[in-house]
C-alpha positions as CSV (number, residue, x, y, z in Angstrom):
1,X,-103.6,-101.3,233.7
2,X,-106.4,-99.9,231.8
3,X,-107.0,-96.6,230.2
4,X,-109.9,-94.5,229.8
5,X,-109.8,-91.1,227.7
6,X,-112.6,-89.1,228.1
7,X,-113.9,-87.9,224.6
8,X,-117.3,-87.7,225.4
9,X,-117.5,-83.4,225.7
10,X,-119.2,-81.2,223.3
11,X,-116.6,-78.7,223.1
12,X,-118.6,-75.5,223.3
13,X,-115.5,-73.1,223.3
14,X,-114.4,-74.6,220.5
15,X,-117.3,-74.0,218.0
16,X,-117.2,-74.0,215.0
17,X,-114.9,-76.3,214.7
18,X,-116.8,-78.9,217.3
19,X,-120.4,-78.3,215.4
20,X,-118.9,-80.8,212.6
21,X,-115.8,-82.5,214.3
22,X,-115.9,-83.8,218.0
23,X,-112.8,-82.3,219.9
24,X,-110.5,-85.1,220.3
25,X,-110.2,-85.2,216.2
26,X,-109.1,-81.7,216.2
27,X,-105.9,-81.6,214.0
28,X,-102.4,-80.5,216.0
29,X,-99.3,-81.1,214.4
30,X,-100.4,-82.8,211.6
31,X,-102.7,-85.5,213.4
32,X,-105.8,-85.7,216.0
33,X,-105.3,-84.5,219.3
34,X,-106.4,-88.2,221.2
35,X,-104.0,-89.8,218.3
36,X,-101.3,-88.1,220.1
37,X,-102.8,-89.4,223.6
38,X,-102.5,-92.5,222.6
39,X,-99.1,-93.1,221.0
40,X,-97.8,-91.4,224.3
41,X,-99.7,-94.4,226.3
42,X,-98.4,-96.5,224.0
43,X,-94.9,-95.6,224.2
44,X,-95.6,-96.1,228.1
45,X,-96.3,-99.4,227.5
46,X,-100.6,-98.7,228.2
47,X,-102.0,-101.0,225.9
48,X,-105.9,-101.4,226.6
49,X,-107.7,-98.8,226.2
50,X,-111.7,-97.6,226.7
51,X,-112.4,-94.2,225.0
52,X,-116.1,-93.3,226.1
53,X,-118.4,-91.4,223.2
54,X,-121.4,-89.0,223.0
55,X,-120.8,-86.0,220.5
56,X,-120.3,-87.2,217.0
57,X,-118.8,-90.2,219.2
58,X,-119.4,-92.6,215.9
59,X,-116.5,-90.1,214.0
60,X,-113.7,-91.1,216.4
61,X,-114.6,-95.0,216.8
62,X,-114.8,-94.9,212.5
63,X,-111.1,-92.8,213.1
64,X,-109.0,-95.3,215.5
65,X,-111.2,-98.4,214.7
66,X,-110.0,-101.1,217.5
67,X,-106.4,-99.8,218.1
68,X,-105.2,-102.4,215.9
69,X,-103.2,-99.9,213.9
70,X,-101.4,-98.3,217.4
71,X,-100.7,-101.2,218.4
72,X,-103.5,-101.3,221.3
73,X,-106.8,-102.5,221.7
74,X,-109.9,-99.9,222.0
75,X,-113.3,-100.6,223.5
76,X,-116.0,-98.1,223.6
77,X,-118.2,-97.1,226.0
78,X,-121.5,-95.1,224.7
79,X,-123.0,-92.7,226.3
80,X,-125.8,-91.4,223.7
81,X,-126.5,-88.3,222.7
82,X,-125.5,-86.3,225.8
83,X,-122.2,-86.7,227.7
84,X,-122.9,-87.9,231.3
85,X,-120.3,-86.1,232.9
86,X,-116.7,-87.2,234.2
87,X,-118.1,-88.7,237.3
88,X,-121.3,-90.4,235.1
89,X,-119.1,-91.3,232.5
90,X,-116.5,-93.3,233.9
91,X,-119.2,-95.1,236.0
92,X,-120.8,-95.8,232.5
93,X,-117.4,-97.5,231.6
94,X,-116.9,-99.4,234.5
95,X,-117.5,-102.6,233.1
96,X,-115.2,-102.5,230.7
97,X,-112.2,-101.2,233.4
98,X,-112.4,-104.2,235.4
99,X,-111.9,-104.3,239.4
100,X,-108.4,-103.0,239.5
101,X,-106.8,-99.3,239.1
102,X,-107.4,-97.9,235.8
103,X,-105.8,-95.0,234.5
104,X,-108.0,-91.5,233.2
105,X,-106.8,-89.3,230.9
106,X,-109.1,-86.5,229.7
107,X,-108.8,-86.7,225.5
108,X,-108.4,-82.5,225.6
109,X,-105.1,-82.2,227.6
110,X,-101.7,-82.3,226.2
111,X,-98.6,-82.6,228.4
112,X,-95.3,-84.3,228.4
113,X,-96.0,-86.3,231.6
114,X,-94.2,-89.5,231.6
115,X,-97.4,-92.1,232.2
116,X,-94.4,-94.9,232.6
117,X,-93.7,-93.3,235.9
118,X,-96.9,-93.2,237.2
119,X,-98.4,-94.7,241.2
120,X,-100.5,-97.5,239.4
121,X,-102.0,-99.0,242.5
122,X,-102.9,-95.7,244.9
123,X,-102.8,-96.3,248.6
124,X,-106.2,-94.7,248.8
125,X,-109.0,-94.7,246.0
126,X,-107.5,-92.2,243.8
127,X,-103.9,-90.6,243.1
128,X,-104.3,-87.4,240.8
129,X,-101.5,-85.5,238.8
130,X,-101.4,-81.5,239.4
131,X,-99.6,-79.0,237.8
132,X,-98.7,-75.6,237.9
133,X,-101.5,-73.1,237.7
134,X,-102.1,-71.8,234.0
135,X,-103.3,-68.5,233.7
136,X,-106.6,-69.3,232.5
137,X,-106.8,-70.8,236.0
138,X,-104.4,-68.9,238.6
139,X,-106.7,-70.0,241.8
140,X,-105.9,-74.0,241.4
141,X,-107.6,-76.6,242.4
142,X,-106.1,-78.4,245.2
143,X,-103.4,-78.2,247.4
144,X,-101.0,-81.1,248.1
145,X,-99.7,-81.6,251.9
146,X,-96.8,-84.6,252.5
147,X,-98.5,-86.8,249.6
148,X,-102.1,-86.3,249.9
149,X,-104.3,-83.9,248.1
150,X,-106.2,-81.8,249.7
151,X,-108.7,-79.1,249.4
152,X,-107.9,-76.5,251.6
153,X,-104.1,-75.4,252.3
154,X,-101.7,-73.1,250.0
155,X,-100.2,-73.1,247.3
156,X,-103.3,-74.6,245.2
157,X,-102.2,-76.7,241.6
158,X,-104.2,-77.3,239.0
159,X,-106.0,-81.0,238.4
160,X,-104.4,-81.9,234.8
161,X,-107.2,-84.4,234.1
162,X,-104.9,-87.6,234.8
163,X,-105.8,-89.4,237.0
164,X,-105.6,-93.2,238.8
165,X,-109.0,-94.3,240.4
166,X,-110.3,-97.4,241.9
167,X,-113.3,-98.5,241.4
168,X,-114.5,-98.3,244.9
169,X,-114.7,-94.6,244.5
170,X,-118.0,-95.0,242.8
171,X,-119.5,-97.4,245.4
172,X,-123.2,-96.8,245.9
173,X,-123.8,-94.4,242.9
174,X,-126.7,-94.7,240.4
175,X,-125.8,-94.7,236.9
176,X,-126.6,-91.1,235.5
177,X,-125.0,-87.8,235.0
178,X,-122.9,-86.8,237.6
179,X,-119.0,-84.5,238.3
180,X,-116.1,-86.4,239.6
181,X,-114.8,-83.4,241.6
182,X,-117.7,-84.0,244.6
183,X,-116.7,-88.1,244.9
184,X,-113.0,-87.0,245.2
185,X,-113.5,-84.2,247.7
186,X,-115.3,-86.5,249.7
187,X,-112.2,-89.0,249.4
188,X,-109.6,-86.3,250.3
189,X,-111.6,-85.4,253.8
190,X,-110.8,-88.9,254.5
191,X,-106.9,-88.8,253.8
192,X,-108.1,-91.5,250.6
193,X,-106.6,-89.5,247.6
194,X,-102.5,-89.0,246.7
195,X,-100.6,-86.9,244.3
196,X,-97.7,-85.9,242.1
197,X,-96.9,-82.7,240.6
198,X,-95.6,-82.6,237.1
199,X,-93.4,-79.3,236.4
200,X,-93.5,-79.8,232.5
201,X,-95.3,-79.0,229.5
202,X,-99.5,-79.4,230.0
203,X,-102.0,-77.9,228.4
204,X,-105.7,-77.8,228.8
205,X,-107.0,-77.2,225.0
206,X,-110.3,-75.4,225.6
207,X,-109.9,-72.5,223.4
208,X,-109.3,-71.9,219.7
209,X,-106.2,-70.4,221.0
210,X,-104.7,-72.8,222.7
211,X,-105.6,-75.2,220.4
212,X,-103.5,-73.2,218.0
213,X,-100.5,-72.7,220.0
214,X,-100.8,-76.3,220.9
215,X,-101.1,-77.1,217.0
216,X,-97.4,-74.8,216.5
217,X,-95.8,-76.3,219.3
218,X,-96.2,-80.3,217.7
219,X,-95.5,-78.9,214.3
220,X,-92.1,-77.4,215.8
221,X,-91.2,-81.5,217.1
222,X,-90.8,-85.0,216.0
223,X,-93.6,-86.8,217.2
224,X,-93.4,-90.6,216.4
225,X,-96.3,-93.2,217.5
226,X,-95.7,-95.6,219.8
227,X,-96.2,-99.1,220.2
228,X,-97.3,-101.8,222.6
């Protein structure tokens, strides 16, 4: 299966910092945050991998290069100046994902989700991993009912930004800047989209704060790079 992280984002909540560096390099525990993505796909045994670019994009392909070093390959997918969105952007990569499941990881989450574990060929068109509210976000997202999520119903999870898709779920869109979140509603009126719930660590690093408690927390463990 095939991997896209999304490190297209400017980053605004994290200026300063994101005027000079795009987000995914931002240093935790010693080493970018999409470094530590990707030796947890590694380990998992995910070993292509499409990263798309727009901020300061040409900074993280001169970082990880082709993946060679991670023992992965990476393939690009450009987006210019501006970031087209999730839903735009993985369009823009679909080429490169091929007509089977692929796998979306957002490049500014950090969780301990096992990705070996994961539904890699959804029943529907997409299978999404939710977690437990944070407190940035106590309202949720979505609400998951005997395997399927769905928008209304109680109690509502949070969308970690992981995510298995199939292709199809873009059918009849134009290329462009559009959000994911209206294609998958859509899906989950028509019983198309499952889900897990992972009860461990996750993290959406969106603030300078969380980006340092993040950075504290992988200084405090032993965090070897996988391997493919």
């Amino acid at each position: 299966m095939k991997v896209l992280i999304l490190a297209a984002g400017r980053g605004e909540r994290l200026r300063p910092f994101t005027d000079s560096i795009p987000k995914p390099l931002l240093q935790v525990g010693g080493r970018p945050l999409i470094e530590h993505i990707i030796a947890d796909l590694a380990r998992a045994g995910f070993c292509e991998i499409v990263i798309n670019l727009a901020h300061l994009g040409g900074k993280i392909q001169d970082r990880l290069g082709d993946g060679r070093r991670f023992g992965i390959t990476i393939a690009y997918s450009q987006e210019g100046g501006e970031a087209l969105e999730t839903g735009g952007g993985i369009h823009r990569a679909l080429p490169l994902l091929g007509n089977e499941p692929f796998l979306v990881v957002n490049g500014d989450v950090a969780s301990d989700f096992p990705f070996e574990n994961l539904q890699r060929h959804p029943d529907g068109l997409a299978h999404l991993v939710l977690v437990e509210n944070p407190p940035h976000h106590p309202q949720g997202d979505f609400a998951l009912q005997g395997g399927k999520v769905v928008v209304e119903g109680e109690p509502k999870h949070t969308f970690s930004g992981i995510g298995v898709y199939r292709p199809e779920l873009f059918a009849g869109r134009k290329p462009g800047k559009f959000p994911l979140a209206p294609l998958l509603r859509e899906a989950m009126v028509g019983g198309l989209v499952s889900g897990q719930i992972h009860a461990g660590f996750w993290m959406d690093i969106g603030t300078v704060e969380r980006l340092r408690e993040l950075d504290e927390r992988l200084t405090a463990l032993s965090v070897k790079p996988g391997a493919c």
